[in-house]
DOLUM-404782 format. One record per residue (C-alpha): residue in one letter; y, x, z. Coordinates in steps of 0.25 Angstrom, whole numbers, padded with zeros to 4 digits, always signed. Layout:
BEGIN
AYXZ ...
# end
This chain:
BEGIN
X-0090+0077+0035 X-0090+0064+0043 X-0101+0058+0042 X-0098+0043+0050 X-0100+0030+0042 X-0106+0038+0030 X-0115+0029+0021 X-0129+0035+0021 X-0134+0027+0009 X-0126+0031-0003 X-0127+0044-0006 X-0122+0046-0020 X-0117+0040-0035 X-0117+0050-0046 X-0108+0043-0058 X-0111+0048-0074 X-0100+0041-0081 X-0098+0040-0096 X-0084+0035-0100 X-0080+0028-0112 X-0066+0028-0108 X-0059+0020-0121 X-0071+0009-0120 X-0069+0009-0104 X-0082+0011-0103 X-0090+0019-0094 X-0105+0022-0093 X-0110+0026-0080 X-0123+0031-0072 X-0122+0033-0057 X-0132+0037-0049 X-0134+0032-0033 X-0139+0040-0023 X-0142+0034-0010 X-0149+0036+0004 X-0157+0024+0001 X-0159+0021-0010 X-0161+0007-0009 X-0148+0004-0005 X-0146+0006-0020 X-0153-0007-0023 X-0141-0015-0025 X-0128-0007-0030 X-0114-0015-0034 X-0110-0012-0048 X-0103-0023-0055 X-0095-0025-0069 X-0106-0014-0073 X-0116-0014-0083 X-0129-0007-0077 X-0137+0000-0087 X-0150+0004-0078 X-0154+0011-0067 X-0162+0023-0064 X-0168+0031-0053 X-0174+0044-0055 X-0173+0042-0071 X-0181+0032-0069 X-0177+0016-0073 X-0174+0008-0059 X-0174-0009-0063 X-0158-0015-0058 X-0154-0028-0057 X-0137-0029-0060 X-0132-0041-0053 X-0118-0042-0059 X-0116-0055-0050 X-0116-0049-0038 X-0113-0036-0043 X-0126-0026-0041 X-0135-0018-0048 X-0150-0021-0040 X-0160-0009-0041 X-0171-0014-0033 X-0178-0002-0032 X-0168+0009-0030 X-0175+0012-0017 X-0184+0020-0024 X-0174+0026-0029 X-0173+0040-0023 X-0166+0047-0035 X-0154+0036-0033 X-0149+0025-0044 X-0144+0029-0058 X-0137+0018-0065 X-0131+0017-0078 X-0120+0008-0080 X-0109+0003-0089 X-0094-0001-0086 X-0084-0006-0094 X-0070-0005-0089 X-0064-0019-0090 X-0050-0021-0093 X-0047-0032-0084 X-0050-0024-0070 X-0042-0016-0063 X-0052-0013-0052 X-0063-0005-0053 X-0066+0003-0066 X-0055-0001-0073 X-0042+0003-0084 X-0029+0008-0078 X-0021+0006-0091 X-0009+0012-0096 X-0003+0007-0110 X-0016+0009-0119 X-0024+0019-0109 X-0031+0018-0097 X-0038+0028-0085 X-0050+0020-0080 X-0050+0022-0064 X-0060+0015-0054 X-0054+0006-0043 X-0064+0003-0033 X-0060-0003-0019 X-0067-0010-0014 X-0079-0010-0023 X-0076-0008-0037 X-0082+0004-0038 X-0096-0005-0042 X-0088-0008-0054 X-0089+0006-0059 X-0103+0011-0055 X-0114+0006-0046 X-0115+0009-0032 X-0114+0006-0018 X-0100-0001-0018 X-0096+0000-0003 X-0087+0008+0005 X-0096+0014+0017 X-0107+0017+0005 X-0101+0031+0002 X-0105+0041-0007 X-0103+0055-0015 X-0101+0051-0030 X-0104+0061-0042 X-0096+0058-0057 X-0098+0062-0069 X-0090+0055-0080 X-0090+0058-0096 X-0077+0054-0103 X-0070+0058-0115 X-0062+0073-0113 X-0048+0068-0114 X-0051+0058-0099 X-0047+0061-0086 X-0057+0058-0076 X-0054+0057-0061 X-0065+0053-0049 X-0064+0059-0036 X-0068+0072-0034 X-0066+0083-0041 X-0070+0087-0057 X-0083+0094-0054 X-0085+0098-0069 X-0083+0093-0083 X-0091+0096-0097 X-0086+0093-0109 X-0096+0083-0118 X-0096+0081-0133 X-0088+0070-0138 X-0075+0074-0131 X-0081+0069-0119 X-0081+0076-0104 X-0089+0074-0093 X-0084+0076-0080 X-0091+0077-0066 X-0084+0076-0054 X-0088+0082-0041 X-0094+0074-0030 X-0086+0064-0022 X-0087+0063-0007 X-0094+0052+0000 X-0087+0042-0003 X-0084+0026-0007 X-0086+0019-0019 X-0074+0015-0020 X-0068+0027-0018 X-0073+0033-0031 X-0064+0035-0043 X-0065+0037-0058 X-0055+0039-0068 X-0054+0040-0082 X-0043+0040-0093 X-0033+0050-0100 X-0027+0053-0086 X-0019+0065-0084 X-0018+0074-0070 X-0007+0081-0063 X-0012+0089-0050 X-0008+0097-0040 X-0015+0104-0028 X-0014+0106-0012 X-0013+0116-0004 X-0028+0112+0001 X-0032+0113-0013 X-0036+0097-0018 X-0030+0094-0030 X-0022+0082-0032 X-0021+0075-0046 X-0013+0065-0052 X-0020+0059-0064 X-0011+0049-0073 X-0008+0045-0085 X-0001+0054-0096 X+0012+0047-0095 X+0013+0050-0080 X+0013+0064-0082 X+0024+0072-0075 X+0025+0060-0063 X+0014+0065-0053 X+0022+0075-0045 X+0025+0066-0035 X+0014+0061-0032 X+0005+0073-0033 X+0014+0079-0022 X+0012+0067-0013 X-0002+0068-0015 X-0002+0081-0011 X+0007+0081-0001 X-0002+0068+0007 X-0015+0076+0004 X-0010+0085+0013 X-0005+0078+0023 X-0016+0068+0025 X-0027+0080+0025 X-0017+0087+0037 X-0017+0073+0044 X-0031+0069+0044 X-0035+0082+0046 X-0046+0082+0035 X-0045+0088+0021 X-0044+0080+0011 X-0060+0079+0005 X-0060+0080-0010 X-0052+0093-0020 X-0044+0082-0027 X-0035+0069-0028 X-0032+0063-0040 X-0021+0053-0039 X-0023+0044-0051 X-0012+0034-0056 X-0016+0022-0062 X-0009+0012-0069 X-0011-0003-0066 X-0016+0000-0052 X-0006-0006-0043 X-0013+0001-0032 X-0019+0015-0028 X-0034+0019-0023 X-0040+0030-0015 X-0052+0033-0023 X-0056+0046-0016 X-0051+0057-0023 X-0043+0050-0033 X-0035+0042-0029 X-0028+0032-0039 X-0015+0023-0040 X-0005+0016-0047 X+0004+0026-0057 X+0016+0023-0049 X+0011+0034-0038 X+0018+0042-0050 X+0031+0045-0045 X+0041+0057-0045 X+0052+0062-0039 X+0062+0052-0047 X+0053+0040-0044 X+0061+0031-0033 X+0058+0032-0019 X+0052+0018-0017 X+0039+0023-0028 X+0039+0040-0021 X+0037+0030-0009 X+0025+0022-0014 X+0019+0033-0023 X+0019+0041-0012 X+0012+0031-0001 X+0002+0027-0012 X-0004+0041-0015 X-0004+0043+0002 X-0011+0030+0004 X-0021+0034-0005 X-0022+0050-0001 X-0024+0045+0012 X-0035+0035+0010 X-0045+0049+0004 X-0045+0051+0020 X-0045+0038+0025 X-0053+0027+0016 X-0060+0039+0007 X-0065+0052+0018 X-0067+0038+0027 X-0070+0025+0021 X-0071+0011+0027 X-0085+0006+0029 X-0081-0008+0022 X-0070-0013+0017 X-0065-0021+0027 X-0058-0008+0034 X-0052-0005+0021 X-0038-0010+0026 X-0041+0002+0036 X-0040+0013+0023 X-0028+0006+0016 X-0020+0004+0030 X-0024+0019+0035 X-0020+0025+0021 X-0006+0015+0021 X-0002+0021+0038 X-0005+0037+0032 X+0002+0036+0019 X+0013+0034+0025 X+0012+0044+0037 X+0009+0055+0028 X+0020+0051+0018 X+0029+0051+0029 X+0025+0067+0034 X+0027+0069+0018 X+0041+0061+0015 X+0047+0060+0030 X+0060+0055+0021 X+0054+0045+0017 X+0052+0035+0028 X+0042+0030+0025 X+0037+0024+0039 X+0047+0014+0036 X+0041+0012+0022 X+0028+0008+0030 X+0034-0001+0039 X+0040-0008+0028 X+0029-0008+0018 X+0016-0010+0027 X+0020-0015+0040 X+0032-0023+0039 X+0025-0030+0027 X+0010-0030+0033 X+0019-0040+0044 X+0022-0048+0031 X+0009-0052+0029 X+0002-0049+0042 X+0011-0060+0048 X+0004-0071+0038 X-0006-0081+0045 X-0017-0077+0036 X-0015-0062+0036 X-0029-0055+0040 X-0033-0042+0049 X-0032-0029+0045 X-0046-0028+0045 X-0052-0041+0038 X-0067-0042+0035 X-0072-0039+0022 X-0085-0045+0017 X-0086-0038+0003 X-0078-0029-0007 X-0071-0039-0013 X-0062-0045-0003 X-0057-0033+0001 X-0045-0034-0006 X-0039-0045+0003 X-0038-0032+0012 X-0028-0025+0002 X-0016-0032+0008 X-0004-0026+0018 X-0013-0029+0029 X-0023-0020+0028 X-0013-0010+0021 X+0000-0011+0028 X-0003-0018+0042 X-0016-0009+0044 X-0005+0003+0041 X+0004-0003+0051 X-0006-0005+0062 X-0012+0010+0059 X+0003+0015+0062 X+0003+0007+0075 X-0008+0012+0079 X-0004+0027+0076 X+0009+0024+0083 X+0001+0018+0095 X-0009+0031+0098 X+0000+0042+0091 X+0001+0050+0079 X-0008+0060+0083 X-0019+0053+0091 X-0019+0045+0076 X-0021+0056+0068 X-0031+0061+0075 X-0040+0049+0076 X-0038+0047+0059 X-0043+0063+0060 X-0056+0060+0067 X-0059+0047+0060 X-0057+0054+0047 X-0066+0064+0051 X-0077+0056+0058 X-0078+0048+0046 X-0077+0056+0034 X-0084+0052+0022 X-0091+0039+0028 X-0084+0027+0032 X-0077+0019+0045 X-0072+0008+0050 X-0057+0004+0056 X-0065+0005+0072 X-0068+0020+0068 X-0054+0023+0066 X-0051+0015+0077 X-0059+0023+0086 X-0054+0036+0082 X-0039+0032+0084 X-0043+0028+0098 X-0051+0041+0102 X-0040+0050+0097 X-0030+0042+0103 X-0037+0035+0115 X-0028+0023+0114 X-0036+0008+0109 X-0036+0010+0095 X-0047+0001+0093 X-0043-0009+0101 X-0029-0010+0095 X-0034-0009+0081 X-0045-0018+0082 X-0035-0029+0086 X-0023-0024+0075 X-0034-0024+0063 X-0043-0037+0066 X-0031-0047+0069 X-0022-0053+0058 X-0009-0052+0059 X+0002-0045+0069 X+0009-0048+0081 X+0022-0052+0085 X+0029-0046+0098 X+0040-0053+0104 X+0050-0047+0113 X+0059-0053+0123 X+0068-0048+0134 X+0066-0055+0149 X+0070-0051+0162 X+0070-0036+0158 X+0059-0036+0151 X+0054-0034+0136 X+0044-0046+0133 X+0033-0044+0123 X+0024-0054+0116 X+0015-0054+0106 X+0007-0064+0094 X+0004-0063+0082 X+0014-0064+0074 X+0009-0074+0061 X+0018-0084+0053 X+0008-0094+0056 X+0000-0098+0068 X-0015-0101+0064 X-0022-0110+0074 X-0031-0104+0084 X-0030-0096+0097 X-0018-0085+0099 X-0025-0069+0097 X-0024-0060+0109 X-0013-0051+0108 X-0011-0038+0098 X-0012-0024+0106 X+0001-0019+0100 X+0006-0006+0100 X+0018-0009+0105 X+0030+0002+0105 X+0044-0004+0109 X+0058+0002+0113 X+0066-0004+0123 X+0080+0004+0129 X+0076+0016+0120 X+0062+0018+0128 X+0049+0017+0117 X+0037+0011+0125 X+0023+0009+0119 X+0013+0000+0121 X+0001-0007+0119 X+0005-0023+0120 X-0009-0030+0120 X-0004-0043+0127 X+0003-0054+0125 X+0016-0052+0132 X+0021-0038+0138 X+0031-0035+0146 X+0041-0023+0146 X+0052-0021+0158 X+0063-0015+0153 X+0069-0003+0163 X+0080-0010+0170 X+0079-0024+0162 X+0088-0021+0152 X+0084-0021+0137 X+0094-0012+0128 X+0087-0010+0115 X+0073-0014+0113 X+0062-0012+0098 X+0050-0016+0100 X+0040-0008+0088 X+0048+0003+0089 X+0046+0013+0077 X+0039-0001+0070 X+0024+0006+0072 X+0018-0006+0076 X+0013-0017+0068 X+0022-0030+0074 X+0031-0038+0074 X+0042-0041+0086 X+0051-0051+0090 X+0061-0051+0098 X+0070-0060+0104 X+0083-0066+0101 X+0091-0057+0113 X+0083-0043+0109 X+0085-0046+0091 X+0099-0046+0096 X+0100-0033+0103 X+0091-0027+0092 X+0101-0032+0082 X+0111-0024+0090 X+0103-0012+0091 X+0097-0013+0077 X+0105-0001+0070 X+0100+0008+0083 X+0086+0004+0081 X+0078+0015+0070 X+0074+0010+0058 X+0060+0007+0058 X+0063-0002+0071 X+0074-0008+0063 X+0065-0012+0054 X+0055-0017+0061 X+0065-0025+0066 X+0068-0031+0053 X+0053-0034+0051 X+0052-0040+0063 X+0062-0050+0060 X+0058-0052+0045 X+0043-0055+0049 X+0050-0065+0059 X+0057-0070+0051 X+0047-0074+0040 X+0037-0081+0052 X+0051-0088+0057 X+0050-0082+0069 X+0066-0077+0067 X+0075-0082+0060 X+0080-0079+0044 X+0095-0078+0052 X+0089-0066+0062 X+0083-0061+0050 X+0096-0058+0041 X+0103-0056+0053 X+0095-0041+0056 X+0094-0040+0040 X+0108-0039+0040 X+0109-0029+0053 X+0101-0021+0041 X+0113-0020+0033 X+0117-0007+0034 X+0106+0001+0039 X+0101+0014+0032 X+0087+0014+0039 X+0077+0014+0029 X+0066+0004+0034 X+0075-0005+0039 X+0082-0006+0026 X+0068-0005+0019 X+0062-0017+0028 X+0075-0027+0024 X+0075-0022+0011 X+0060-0027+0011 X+0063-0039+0017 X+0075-0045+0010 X+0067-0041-0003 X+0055-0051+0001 X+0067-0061+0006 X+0076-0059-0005 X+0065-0064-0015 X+0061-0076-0009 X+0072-0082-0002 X+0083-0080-0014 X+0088-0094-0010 X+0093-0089+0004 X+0108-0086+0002 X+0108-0079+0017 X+0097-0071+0014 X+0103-0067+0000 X+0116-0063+0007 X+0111-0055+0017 X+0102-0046+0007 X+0110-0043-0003 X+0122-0039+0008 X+0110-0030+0015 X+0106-0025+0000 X+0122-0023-0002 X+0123-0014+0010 X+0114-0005+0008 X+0115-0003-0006 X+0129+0000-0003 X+0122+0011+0007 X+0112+0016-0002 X+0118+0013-0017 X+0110+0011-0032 X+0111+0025-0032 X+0105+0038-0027 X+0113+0046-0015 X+0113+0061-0014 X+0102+0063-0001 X+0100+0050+0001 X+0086+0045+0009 X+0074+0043+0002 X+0075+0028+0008 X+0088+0025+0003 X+0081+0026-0012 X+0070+0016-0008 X+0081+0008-0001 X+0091+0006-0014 X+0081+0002-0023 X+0074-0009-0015 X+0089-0013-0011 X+0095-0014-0024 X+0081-0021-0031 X+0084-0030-0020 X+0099-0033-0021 X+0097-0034-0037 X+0088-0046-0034 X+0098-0054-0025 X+0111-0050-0031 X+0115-0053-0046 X+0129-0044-0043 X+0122-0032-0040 X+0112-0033-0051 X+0123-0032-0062 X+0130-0021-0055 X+0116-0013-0055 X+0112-0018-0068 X+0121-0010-0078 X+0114+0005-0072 X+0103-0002-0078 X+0107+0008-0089 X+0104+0019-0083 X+0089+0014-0079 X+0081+0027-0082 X+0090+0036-0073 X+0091+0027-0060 X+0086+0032-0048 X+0071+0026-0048 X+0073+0017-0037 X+0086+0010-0044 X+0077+0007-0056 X+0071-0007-0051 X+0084-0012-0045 X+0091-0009-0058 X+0079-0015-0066 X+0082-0028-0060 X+0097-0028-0061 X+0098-0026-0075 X+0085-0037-0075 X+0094-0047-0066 X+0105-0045-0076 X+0101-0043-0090 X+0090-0052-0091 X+0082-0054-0106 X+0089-0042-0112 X+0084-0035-0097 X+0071-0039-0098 X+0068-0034-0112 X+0073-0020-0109 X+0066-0019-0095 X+0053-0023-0102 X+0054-0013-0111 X+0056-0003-0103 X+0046-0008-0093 X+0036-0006-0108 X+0041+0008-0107 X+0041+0013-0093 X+0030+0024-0092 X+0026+0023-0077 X+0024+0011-0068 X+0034+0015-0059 X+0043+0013-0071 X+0038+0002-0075 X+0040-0004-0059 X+0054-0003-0061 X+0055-0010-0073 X+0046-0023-0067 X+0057-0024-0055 X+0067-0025-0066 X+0058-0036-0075 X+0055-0045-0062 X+0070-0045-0058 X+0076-0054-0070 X+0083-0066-0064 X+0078-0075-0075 X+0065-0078-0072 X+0059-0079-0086 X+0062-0065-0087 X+0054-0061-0075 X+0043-0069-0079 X+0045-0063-0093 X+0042-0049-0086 X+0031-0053-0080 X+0025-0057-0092 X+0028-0043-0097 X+0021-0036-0086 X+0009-0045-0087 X+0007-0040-0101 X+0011-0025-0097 X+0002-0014-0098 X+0000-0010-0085 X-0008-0020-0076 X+0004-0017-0063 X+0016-0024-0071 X+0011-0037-0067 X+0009-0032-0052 X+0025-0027-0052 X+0030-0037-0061 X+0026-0050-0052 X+0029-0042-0038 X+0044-0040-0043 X+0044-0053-0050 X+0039-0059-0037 X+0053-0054-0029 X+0063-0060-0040 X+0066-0074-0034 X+0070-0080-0048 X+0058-0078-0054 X+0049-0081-0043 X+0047-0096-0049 X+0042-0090-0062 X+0035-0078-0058 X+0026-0087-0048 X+0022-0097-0058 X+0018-0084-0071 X+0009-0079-0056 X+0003-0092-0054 X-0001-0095-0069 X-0007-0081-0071 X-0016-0078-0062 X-0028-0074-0070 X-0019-0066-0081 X-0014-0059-0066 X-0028-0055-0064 X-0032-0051-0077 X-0017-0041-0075 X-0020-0036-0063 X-0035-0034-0065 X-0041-0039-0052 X-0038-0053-0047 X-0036-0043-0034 X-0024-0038-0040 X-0017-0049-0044 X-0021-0056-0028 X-0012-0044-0024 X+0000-0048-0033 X-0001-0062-0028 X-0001-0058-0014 X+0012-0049-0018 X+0021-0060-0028 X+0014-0073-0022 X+0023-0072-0008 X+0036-0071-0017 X+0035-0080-0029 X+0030-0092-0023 X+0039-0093-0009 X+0045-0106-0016 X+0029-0110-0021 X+0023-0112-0008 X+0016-0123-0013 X+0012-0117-0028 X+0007-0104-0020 X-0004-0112-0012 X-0007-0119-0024 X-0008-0107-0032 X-0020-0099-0023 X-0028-0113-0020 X-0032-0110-0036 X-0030-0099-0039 X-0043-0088-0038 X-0037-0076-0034 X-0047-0068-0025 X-0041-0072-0012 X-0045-0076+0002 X-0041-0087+0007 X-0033-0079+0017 X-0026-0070+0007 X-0021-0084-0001 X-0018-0090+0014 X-0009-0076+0017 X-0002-0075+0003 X+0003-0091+0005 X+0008-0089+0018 X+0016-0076+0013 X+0021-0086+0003 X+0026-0097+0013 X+0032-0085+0022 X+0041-0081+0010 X+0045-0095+0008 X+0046-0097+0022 X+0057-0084+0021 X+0063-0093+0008 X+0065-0104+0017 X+0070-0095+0029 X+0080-0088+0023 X+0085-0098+0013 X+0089-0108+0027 X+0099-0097+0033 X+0114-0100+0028 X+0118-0093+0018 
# end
């Protein structure tokens, strides 16, 4: 066992839990065990009520400060025995962090959610990430509950009173905020590897017979992620637990928990196999790496989530090579990381954190897709292997304690001996990206770099980006490290034939090129491979939006687009004229050109199945034909009418159809959609049917179905319901205006005004891109918990989408 970083101060927390489970109350006594015991003077706890204190069995005087949120014991020095204290806490309604209700219909399963430091909300302790323990639990509930924590059940007893009291073997060293505990009429379906850990799916009774899937993939990303970091995975079992309300998953140690729609199966569509899939990985891959080796604070947090998102992916792409889902990640996390990295106000990777509570202005695509992206640029730069094995020793060197990004840094360099540290240390501590220029002179490939920003902010220029820089020029792939501001390339002969630069779409840039070479990559652009095809595509569209192109080169490559088969090429337009197509209805060239792009390859891939088809073909058709339902009434009313048919269409058809027969039917629509959507069972189901509500060309019946949601029974409605209304353009008026006058009843929905500040981030950038003026007004008084930057960022992402309005609506129709 590594012992680097190990905390020597606490040592213990032994937890005795009583559970009044339909008064959603617990009574607890934990005992605190510590090296020093007068580090136990002050302990967080807060929303407790703290009954007394003992030491030995012997009475020890506190003081609870509910203001600043500690229990003080001033004499727990003396203390050698360790603090017992006796609490209270009552499980509120209204969170959904913390100790809190995942509610379903009339029941509910009471699970913890502690990042970053919520876990002072359920017992009192040392709240802090690099303060690991071992934690002990023994809980009492009634006999008919399931109760999940980390490790294994050690034991049970039955006790009179049909109650049972279960004790669970030791944990671990471990974070606070990687403990778990879960309580409710839960059901398990397991399954075993071949190393013997057991891997459990709990959920509730009307899930049963939909976790096949997913215990498979869990299974399956077990093994792989133990062959690759070439350490076993440390505890006998994983529980996977699916939650509903949670619109997110966490990597409690153990037992992992996520939002129900990880429930999939075979006939689930390909676009939710997909993100099921990635989920459960992210998570399996964070008991390694965040769990086995924490951060020491949190402000290296966005090294766990970006770690997690690069490995998901690599070991979902050994697992399901058919999958390609390389191009999903270019698409998903670095092409839109550049979507917001290109703002004036984004931040570093790395961004300093003064206390637990602003940590969540790190949970953004930054440190999640960008810090991915720049981890697989890295990996491409020192090579597969030499990465592998510098995650190996780091892993190993710092097993059960804690690390900073440097350490990992320093063990990439040593297994690769190329300048990790000095390449990451620029990468993580500067905002933004860079944009590299290319140009043809006498013979010669020019290359120049700046940060690539849709705004200049005053001050001195910064030095130059040390870009892994990987280009092909007349067939011939040559690397390297560009760390100045111009470089020079002589081509052999002085002839230029075909030329990419970001070959294969590993590194984390943009390029430019000039009018002569976008004209012999237009020529060449079917012979190029996919993924430099699309980078291509994202190149020009992230130009386009800081008007460094123009909307006319823009539709011009779109339309070069037409009819490909490529997978990430396709999956990067299709992306692109969604975003467009819903801000910028009033552009009749942009209109044309999507719905002839949508025609064409719908005529490829049709609204139905084909024998053998590719697994990207299924996730292609339904995003296509969503799309071309939203900007063309024709093909609406001929998809409508298989609206009959609704329960036997192929899963990914469902939305699409939803909204034809939504666009077409209207009031008689919305009343039988809305009570299906009060019948779905699931909330994939239930997913569908909020495409098809949000998709009504009336507005007041969009507005009508948000409404519905907002009154639903499962917290997530309201999450899906605005992000689809959001995207239909004639109800962009109505839906902005219901956002900004229920900002408080958003909270109280969402549980956490942190939940509802992610919902904004997501709508706000579509419904007010003709509100410029009402947006600013709107977050002046408004008292989300957001920074100044985080407001600053989302209003610049505003004026760049009305910016795209403006664009596209002044090319000629």
């Amino acid at each position: 066992m590594g012992t680097e970083g190990v905390s020597p101060l606490v040592e213990s927390y032994d937890l005795d839990l009583d559970v009044n489970f339909d008064d959603a109350v617990v009574m607890g006594k934990v005992t605190i065990r510590s090296s020093d015991p007068a580090e136990l003077s002050e302990l967080d706890a807060e929303d407790l009520t703290i009954l007394d204190v003992s030491s030995g069995g012997d009475p020890v005087s506190f003081r609870q400060d509910r203001e600043k949120k500690v229990v003080k014991v001033p004499d727990a020095g003396s203390s050698r025995d360790g603090l017992t204290i006796r609490y209270e806490k009552r499980v509120s309604d209204k969170t959904s962090t913390g100790f809190y209700k995942s509610k379903y219909g009339r029941e509910y399963f009471l699970a913890t959610d502690f990042e970053p430091d919520r876990a002072k909300t359920f017992f009192p302790c040392k709240d802090d990430p690099a303060l690991k323990a071992v934690f002990n639990l023994r809980v009492v509930a009634d006999s008919d509950l399931l109760v999940i924590s980390n490790s294994e059940v050690a034991r049970t007893e039955d006790l009179p009173n049909s109650k049972r009291a279960t004790v669970f073997e030791t944990t671990p060293r471990m974070s606070t905020y990687l403990f778990f505990f879960g309580v409710g009429r839960y059901v398990e379906d397991s399954s075993t590897t071949e190393n013997g850990t057991s891997v459990i799916v709990a959920h509730r009774p009307q899930m049963k017979g939909k976790t096949a899937f997913t215990l498979g993939i869990c299974k399956d990303v077990l093994r792989e992620s133990e062959e690759y970091f070439r350490t076993p995975y440390p505890l006998k079992k994983l529980h996977l637990v699916a939650l509903t309300e949670l619109p997110g998953a966490m990597e409690n140690w153990g037992a992992i928990t996520s939002y129900e729609g990880i429930l999939v199966d075979e006939s689930s569509s390909a676009v939710d196999q997909r993100s099921a899939a990635i989920i459960a990985a992210h998570e399996i891959q964070h008991q390694w790496f965040g769990d086995l080796v924490t951060m020491r604070w949190w402000d290296d947090v966005w090294l766990n989530e970006s770690f997690a998102d690069f490995m998901s992916y690599k070991v979902m792409d050994r697992l399901r090579p058919k999958w390609d889902l390389w191009s999903d990640f270019a698409i998903a996390q670095t092409f839109a990381s550049m979507g917001e990295d290109i703002s004036t106000w984004t931040h570093p990777i790395h961004i300093d954190i003064e206390s637990p509570s602003a940590v969540h202005d790190a949970f953004d695509q930054i440190s999640y897709g960008k810090g991915a992206s720049v981890i697989r640029m890295i990996e491409s730069y020192i090579g597969e292997g030499p990465f592998r094995d510098g995650i190996s020793e780091y892993i190993r060197t710092f097993s059960y304690g804690n690390a900073r990004g440097e350490d990992l840094w320093s063990s990439l360099a040593k297994a690769s001996n190329q300048p990790v540290s000095h390449i990451m240390s620029t990468w993580v501590n500067r905002p933004g990206f860079p944009l590299v220029s290319v140009s043809l002179k006498d013979g010669k490939l020019v290359f120049d770099q700046k940060r690539f920003v849709l705004k200049k902010k005053s001050g001195s220029e910064e030095g130059p980006w040390p870009i892994p820089l990987n280009f092909r020029a007349n067939g011939v792939e040559t690397r390297r490290l560009f760390d100045t501001r111009s470089m020079e390339f002589d081509l052999e002969g002085g002839e230029l034939a075909d030329v990419k630069v970001n070959s294969g779409q590993t590194g984390y840039y943009c390029v430019k090129y000039d009018a002569a070479l976008y004209d012999r990559i237009a020529a060449s652009f079917e012979k190029m491979s996919n993924l430099d095809r699309a980078g291509v595509i994202n190149d020009i569209y992230q130009l386009l939006k800081a008007n460094e192109v123009s909307a006319e080169e823009y539709l011009r490559f779109v339309r070069l687009c037409r009819e490909l088969k490529d997978y990430p090429t396709l999956l990067a337009v299709s992306t692109q004229l969604r975003l467009l197509d819903a801000i910028a209805d009033s552009s009749k060239a942009l209109v044309e050109t999507s719905k002839e792009h949508l025609h064409a390859q719908l005529r490829r891939l049709s609204t139905s199945h084909r024998e053998g088809e590719p697994e990207t073909d299924k996730v292609l058709r339904g995003r296509d034909a969503m799309s071309l339902v939203m900007t063309d009434a024709d093909f609406a009313v001929k998809l409508a009418p298989t609206f009959e048919r609704y329960h036997s269409l192929p899963a990914e058809m469902k939305g699409p159809v939803g909204a034809a027969y939504a666009r077409t039917g209207g009031a008689a629509a919305y009343d039988v959609l809305a009570r299906m959507l009060g019948e779905a069972g699931d909330e994939l189901a239930r997913d569908d049917l909020y495409l098809a509500l949000s998709s009504f060309d009336d507005p007041n019946l969009v507005l009508k179905s948000v409404e519905l949601c907002a009154a639903g029974p499962f917290r997530s409605d309201i999450f899906f319901a605005l992000g689809y209304s959001s995207r239909n353009p004639r109800a962009r008026r109505l839906v902005w205006d219901w956002l900004k006058s229920n900002t408080t009843r958003l909270w109280e929905l969402m549980g956490s005004p942190l939940q509802a500040v992610y919902v904004y981030r997501g709508v706000v950038p579509l419904l007010a891109v003709e509100d410029e003026e009402g947006a600013r007004s709107f977050f002046a008084r408004s008292k989300l918990p957001m920074g100044e930057r985080s407001v600053a960022q989302l209003l610049e992402l505003v004026s760049v989408n009305a910016g795209l309005r403006r664009t596209m609506s002044s090319v000629p129709g």
